[in-house]
Each structure stands twice: as structure tokens, then as C-alpha cells.
C-alpha positions in Angstrom: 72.2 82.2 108.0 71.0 85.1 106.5 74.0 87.8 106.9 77.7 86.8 105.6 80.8 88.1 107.7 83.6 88.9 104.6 86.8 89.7 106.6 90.1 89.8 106.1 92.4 89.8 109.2 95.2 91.7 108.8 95.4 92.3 113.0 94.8 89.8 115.6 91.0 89.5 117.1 91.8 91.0 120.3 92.5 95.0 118.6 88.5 94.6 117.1 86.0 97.2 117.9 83.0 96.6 115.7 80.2 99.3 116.3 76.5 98.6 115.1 76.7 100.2 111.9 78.5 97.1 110.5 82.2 98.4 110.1 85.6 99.4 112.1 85.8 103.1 113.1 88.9 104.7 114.6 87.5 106.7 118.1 87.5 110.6 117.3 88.9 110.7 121.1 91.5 107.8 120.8 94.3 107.9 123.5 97.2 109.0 121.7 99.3 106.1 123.4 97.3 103.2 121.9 98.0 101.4 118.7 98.6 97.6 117.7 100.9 96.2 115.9 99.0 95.6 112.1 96.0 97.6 110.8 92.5 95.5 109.8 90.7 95.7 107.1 86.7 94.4 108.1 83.4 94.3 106.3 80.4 93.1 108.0 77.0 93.0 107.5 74.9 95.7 109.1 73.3 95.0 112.5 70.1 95.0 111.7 67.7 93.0 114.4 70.9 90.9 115.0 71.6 91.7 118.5 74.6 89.8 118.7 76.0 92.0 115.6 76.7 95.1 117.8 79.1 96.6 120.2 77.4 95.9 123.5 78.6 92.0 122.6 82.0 93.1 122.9 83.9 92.3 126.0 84.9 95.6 127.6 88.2 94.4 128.4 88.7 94.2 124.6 87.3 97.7 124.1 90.1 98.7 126.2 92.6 97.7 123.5 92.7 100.4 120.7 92.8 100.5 116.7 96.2 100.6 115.3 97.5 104.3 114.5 98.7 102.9 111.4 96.2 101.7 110.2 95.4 105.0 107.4 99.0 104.2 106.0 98.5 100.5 105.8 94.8 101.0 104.4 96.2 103.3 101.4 99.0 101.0 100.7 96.5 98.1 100.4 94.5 100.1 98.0 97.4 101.0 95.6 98.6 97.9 95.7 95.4 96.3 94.5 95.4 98.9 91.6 98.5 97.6 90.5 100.6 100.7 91.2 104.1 99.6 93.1 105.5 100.6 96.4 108.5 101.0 98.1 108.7 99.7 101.4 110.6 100.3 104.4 107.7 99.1 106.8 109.0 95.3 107.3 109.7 94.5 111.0 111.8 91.2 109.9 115.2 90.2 108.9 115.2 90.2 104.5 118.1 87.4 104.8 116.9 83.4 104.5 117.6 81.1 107.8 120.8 79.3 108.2 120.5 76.0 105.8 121.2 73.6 108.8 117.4 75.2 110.0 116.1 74.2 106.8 117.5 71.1 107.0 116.6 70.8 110.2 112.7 71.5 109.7 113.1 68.7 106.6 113.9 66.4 108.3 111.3 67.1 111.3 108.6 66.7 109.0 110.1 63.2 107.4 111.0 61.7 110.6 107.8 62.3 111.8 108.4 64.7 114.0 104.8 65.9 113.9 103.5 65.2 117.7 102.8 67.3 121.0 105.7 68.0 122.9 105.1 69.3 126.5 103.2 72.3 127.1 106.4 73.9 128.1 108.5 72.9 125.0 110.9 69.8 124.1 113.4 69.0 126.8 116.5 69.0 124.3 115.5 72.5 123.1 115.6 74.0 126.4 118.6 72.1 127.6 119.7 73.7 124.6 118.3 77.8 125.6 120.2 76.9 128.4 123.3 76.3 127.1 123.1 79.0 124.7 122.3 81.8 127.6 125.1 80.2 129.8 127.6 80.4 127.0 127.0 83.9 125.2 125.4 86.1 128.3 126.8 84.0 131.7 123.3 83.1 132.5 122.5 80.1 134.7 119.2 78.4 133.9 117.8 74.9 133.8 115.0 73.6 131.5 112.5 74.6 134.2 113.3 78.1 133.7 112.6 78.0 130.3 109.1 77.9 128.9 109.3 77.3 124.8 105.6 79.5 123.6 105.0 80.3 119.8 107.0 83.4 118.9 108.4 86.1 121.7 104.9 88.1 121.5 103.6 84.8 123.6 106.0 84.8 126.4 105.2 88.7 126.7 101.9 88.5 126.9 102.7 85.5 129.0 104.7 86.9 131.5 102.5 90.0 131.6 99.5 87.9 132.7 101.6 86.2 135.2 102.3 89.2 137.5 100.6 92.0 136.6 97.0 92.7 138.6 94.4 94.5 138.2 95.1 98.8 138.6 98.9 97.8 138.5 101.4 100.4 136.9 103.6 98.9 134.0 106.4 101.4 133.2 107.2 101.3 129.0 109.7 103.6 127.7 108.7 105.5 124.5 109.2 105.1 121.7 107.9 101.2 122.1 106.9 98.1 120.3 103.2 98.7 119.8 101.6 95.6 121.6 103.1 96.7 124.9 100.5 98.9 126.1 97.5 96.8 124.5 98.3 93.7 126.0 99.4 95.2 129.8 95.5 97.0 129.4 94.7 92.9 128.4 96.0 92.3 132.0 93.7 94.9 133.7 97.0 96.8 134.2 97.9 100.6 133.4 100.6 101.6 131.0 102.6 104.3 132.4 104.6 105.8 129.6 107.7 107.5 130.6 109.3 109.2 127.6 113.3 109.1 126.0 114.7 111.7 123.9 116.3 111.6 120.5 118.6 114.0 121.4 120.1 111.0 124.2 119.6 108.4 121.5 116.6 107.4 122.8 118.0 105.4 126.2 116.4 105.3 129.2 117.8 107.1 132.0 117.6 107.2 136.0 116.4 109.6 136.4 113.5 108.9 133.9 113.0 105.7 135.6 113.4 106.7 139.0 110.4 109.5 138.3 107.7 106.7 136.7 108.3 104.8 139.9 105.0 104.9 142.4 104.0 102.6 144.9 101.4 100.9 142.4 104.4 100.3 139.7 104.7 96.4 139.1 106.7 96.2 136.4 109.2 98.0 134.1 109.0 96.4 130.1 112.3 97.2 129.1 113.3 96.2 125.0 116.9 96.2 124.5 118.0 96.4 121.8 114.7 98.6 121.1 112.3 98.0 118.8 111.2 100.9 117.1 114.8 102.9 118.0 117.7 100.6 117.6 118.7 102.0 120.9 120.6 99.7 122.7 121.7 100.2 126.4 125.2 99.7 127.6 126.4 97.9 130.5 126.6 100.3 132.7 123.3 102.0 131.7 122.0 98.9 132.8 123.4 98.6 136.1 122.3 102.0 136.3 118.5 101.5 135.9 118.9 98.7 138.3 120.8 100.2 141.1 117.0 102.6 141.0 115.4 99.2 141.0 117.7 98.2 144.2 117.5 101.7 145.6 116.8 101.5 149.8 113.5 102.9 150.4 112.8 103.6 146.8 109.4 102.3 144.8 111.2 99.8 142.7 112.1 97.3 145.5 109.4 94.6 144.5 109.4 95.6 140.5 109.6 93.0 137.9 111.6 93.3 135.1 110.2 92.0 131.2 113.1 92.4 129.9 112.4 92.1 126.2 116.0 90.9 124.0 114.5 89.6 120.1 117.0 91.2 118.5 120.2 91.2 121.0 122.4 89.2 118.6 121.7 92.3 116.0 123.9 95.0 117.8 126.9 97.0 116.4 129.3 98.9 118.0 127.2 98.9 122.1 127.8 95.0 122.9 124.3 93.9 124.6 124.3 93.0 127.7 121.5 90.2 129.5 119.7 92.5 131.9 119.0 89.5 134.0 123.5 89.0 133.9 123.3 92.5 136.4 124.0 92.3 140.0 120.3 91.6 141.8 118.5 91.5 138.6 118.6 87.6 137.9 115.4 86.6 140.3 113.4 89.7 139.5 113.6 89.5 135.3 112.1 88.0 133.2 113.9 87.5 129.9 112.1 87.2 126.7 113.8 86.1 123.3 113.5 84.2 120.0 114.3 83.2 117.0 112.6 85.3 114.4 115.0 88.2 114.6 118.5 87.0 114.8 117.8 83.8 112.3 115.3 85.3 110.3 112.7 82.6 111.3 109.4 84.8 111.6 107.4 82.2 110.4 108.6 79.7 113.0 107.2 81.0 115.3 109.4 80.3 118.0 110.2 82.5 121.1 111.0 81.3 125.1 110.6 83.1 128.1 113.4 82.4 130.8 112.6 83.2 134.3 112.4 82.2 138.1 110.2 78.7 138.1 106.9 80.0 139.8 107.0 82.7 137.0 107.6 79.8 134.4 105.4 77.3 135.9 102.6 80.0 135.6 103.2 81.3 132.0 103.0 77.4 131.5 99.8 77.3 133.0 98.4 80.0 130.8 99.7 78.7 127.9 97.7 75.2 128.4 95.0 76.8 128.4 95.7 78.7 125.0 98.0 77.2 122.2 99.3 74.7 124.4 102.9 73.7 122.9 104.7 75.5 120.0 105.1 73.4 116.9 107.2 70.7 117.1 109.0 71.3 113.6 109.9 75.1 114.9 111.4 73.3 117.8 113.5 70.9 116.1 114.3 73.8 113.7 115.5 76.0 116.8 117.7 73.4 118.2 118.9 73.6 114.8 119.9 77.4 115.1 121.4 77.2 118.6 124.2 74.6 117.2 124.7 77.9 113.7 128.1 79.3 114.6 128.5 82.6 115.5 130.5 83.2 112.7 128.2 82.9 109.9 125.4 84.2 112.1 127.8 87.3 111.9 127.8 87.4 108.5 124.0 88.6 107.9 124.8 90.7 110.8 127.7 92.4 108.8 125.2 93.2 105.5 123.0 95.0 108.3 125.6 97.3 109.5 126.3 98.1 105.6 122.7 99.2 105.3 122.5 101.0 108.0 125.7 102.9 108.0 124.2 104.0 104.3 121.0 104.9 105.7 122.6 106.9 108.5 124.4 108.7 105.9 121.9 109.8 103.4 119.3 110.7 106.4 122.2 113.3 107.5 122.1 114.8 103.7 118.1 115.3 104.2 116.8 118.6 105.8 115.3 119.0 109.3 115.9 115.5 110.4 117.4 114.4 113.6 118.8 111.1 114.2 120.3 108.9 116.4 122.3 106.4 116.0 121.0 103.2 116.5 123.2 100.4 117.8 121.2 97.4 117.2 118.1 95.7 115.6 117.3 97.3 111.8 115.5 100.2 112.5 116.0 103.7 112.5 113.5 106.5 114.0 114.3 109.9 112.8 112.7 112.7 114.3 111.0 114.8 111.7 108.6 117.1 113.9 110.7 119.9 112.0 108.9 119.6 108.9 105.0 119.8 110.8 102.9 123.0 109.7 105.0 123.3 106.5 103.0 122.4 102.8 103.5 119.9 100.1 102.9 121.0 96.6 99.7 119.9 96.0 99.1 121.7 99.0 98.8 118.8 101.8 99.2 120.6 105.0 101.9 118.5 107.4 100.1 118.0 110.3 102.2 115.6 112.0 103.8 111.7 111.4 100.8 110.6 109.8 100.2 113.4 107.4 103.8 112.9 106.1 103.5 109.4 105.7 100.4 109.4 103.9 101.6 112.0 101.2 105.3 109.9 101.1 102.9 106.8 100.2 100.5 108.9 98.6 102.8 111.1 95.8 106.4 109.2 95.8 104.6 105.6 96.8 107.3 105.1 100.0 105.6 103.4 102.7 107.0 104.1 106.0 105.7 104.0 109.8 104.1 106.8 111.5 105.9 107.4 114.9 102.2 108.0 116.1 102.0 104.0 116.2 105.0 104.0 118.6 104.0 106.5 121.1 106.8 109.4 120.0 104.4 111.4 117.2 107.7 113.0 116.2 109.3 110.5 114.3 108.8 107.6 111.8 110.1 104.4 111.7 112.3 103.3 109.0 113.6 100.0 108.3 116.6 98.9 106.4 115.4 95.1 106.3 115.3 95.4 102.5 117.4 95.1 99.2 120.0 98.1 98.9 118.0 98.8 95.5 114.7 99.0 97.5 116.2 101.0 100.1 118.4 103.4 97.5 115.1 103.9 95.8 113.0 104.4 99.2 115.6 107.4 100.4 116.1 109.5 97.1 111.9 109.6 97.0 112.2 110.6 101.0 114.5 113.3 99.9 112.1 114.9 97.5 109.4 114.6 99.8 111.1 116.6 102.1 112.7 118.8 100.1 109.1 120.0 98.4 107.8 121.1 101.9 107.6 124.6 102.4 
């Protein structure tokens, strides 16, 4: 072999683009709607009279699946990092608490026992007897085990239930602001993303109206993440039966539109109770419910997720899944049986911590000029529109051009890393999360402060 590949993977395969000059290059003419989830960092040897080393290789229904928008922010943070110089992050998308001891235990004991085998493709029996019971006794929902496909981590039983349904030159609605693998992996399907936007000013929930107008006679399905994932926004009961009496609507376009109705972090919620969106009137056959563990018992790692449906939607997400990882690991199961049987109670208690943080967040965002922010009921997140501050001038004279221009001078000069809003689809805002140590986050906000208070 006469040419070494020297890569670190900091995104998964599928967001590549590798041109012929032997690194990855962010399109001049990128659509403004396409990210991923994590930036990559790739080195590879030049082209040359390798024929396989070039872009014409590439599938082009991988070249339909963009470079991450955040990728500038992530790329600088990497650098300072590796010159030794600290930063204060508020970029982490999962829970800063440890899982419930009886998981630990649980995945102990897994290992010892020999616990170490296949299950079946579509999980172990006792942990989706146990989903089951869960969804029956917290949201009313009636499933049996062969509703319940058990995949590795929520992002499988997405992308699962996307490939089940969605055709070629199908329409998949997505709300914006929105979890940035939405788009990428309904363009995986051959589908197109139709965004459809919410406004901070209505705490970023989707409305009827909204929906009713993304509606057309190609729509297939509506991806709908409540609580939401960049927001916090978390929609109410009757919001709910709101969006799906346009859904049920006589003669409207939403009459044979699936729901992916995306719940990670329901059990995080405040003061808006959620609500199962599958639990409304007429919505039970047509949604498809996807949820987890890594969110509510801080079990990233797991990798553990389900997707609950109707059986032919099941029995064809299990199909797929054969054919990909096959089953999830059998420790994370034993480890999620584990965390069904953690009472609510002390599952409350991490909850409790979160509310702290965010209430302080809330309030020293509100002490910062020219932000707007909505409140956000659920998850750890919180989005603050800071458009107000774009044209104005740092002063070592950085022009603000937009999300990313802030960012990159917060990292930059006061070394806070933060999100770009650009990576959500709402170039407005940036995400902010409050999974983090009161110190990190006490420290994070005061730098924010002078940031913003320098701009002129």
C-alpha cells in the first residue's frame, strides 16, 4: 500500500464528502438547511493515479447528506484544546448526572453472569415486556413486545422508521429549529425535508396553522420531537390534539401522514407535563413513537433506544436492522430493564438539579442585552435568539455576521463554546446547554455577557 488514510472520525461515515484534492471541503453553495450532528476532522492522502481516492467513488446518495454547519466551531475548539488552552463548554447534548446505581449494577452483573450473547434481532423479550409496561403505566399506551423493536440508541429507530415508510420524492415535514440528523437521514431515504418554521416569539411550538400549510399531497410524514431538541419546547395536550385534528381533517392532505413522533427526553419536562402523541384520539395506529434511555438515565453510552409502533411498521424496521447491527448489546438491555424498575422518585431528583440550572440560566440570559428567549419546558437546552447583535463589531474588530461569527469569536476571545443555531436550521439563535456543573455554567454566562456587551 503505498498511500496511508490518517483519520479521525469525529462524524459518522455517512456525512463524508471527500473531493480529489485529498481533504474535506464545506460546499461554497451548501443548503442552508443541511448539517449533521458532529463535525470531522480528515486527512487523506492526495488522489494522485488512485482512481478510487476521488469523489466520483462516492455514492451520490451520500453526496446528498451535507457537512455539519458546526463544524468551524468544533474545528477551533479542537485546536485550542490541543494547545493546552481550556474551554468552557456549553455544547454537551447529554445529561452531566451518573445512571441510577441499580443500572450499574445491573450491567455488572450482565457481564459476570455471562450475559454476553445475541438476543433477537428485535431485542430481549423481558425488556420489551418491560417498554410495555412502562408506556402502559406512565403515558396509557397499549403495546405488546411485537410493537416494540429494541435498536442501539433512539438515532437507530429514527433512521429506522424513516426507511420504513418514506419513498422516493416523498415530503417529510420537520419543524425548525430541529435535531440536526433529521433532514440528513430523510435525504438517506430518497425523501425531501420540507422545513416549516416556529417562532421564538410562540416559544418555538408548532402550530396549525403552520402544519396545516406544509401539508401537500406528496407529504408522508410529519417528524415531530417533543420535548424538542434544540428548543426545550415542549407541546401541551391540547397543542397536540390540535396538530392532529389537521392530521384527521376531512379532505385535508394529512389523512395518510405518518407520525415519528420523537420523545428522548419526555421524562425531562417542567412545568408543560408531556403528553405521548400516539395517547391522542386517532393518532395511536399512525405514530410512530421513538424513545430511550440516554436522556432521562443518562445512559449515552448504552446505547439503547426502542421504537414502538403498529407491527408491519415494527416487523420492517426489524428487517432493516438485520441487515445492519442486528441486535443492540445485550449488557445495555439488561442495564435498561434495570432502569425501567428506578422509581420515579429518585429519577425526579436529577430532574429537580435541571430545573435549578435552568431557572439560573433563564435568569442571567434576561440580564444580557438583545437576547430573546423562550422558555423552555423540557430537555436541557435553551435557544436564545441573538440575530439582534448581527452587523454590530467586536473589539478586535470581528464583524458579526450571523450565529457562526458570534460563536467563533465567544470560543475564540472568552474560550466559551457554544452551538451555532445555523446547525439547527434557525440561523438566529445558538444553542445552549445547561448539562454542566453550576461552576462551568456560572463561568460560561459571565464570559457570554462580556461578549455581548463589547459588540457595538
Amino acid at each position: 500500500m503505498n498511500r496511508l488514510w490518517k483519520h479521525s472520525l469525529l462524524l459518522p461515515l455517512s456525512h463524508l464528502v471527500m473531493p480529489a484534492a485529498g481533504f474535506v471541503t464545506i460546499p461554497a453553495t451548501m443548503d442552508r438547511h443541511a448539517r449533521a450532528e458532529a463535525p470531522v476532522a480528515l486527512t487523506v492522502a492526495a488522489a494522485g493515479d488512485n482512481p478510487f481516492n476521488c469523489e466520483d467513488t462516492i455514492s451520490p446518495m451520500v453526496k446528498t447528506v451535507a457537512p455539519s454547519k458546526t463544524i468551524e466551531v468544533f474545528a477551533l475548539t479542537q485546536e485550542m484544546k490541543a494547545r493546552g488552552e481550556r474551554v468552557v463548554s456549553l455544547c454537551v447534548g447529554e445529561p452531566d448526572f451518573q445512571p441510577p446505581p441499580a443500572v450499574i449494577d445491573a450491567t455488572i452483573t450482565a457481564a459476570k453472569e455471562g450475559n454476553t450473547k445475541y438476543t433477537g434481532i428485535s431485542g430481549a423479550m423481558d425488556l420489551r415486556k418491560a417498554i410495555c409496561a412502562d408506556l402502559k403505566r406512565r403515558k396509557n399506551l397499549d403495546y405488546v413486545p411485537a410493537d416494540i423493536l429494541v435498536g442501539n440508541g433512539a438515532k437507530q429507530a429514527v433512521y429506522q422508521a424513516v426507511l420504513a415508510v418514506v419513498r422516493p420524492g416523498d415530503e417529510v415535514i420537520i419543524p425548525t429549529p430541529y435535531w440536526p440528523s433529521y433532514p440528513e437521514i430523510v435525504r438517506l431515504a430518497g425523501g425531501v425535508p420540507v422545513f416549516v418554521d416556529t417562532k421564538v416569539e410562540e416559544d418555538f411550538l408548532l402550530t396549525p396553522e403552520t402544519l396545516r400549510a406544509g401539508l401537500t399531497d406528496r407529504t408522508r410524514m410529519l417528524i415531530f420531537c417533543n420535548p424538542c431538541n434544540p428548543t426545550g419546547a415542549v407541546h401541551s395536550k391540547e397543542r397536540c390534539e390540535e396538530l392532529a385534528a389537521v392530521l384527521s381533517e376531512e379532505g385535508g392532505k394529512g389523512k395518510g401522514v405518518w407520525v415519528m413522533s420523537d420523545e428522548i427526553y419526555e421524562r425531562i419536562t417542567y412545568d408543560t407535563p408531556h403528553v405521548a402523541f400516539a395517547s391522542i384520539p386517532g393518532m395511536f395506529e399512525r405514530t410512530m413513537t421513538v424513545n430511550g434511555f440516554s436522556k432521562s438515565h443518562a445512559m449515552t453510552g448504552y446505547r439503547l433506544g426502542y421504537l414502538a409502533a403498529t407491527p408491519i411498521i415494527v416487523k420492517t424496521a426489524a428487517t432493516i436492522q438485520g441487515q445492519i447491527t442486528s441486535c443492540a448489546s445485550s449488557i445495555s438491555q439488561a442495564a435498561g430493564i434495570a432502569a425501567l424498575d428506578v422509581s420515579d422518585a429518585e429519577m425526579q431528583t436529577s430532574f429537580d438539579v435541571m430545573r435549578q440550572k435552568r431557572d439560573f440560566v433563564l435568569k442571567r440570559l434576561a440580564e444580557m442585552p438583545g437576547l430573546i428567549t423562550a422558555v423552555p419546558e423540557g430537555a436541557f437546552y435553551v435557544f436564545p435568539d441573538v440575530s439582534s447583535h448581527y452587523g454590530k463589531t467586536a473589539p478586535d474588530g470581528t464583524v458579526i455576521g450571523g450565529a457562526t461569527d458570534l460563536c467563533l469569536y465567544l470560543l475564540r476571545v472568552h474560550s466559551v463554546a457554544v452551538v451555532t443555531g445555523e446547525g439547527f436550521g434557525y440561523p438566529k439563535g445558538i444553542r445552549l446547554s445547561y448539562a454542566a456543573s453550576m461552576e462551568i455554567i456560572t463561568e460560561a454566562l459571565a464570559e457570554l455577557e462580556k461578549c455581548l456587551v463589547s459588540l457595538k
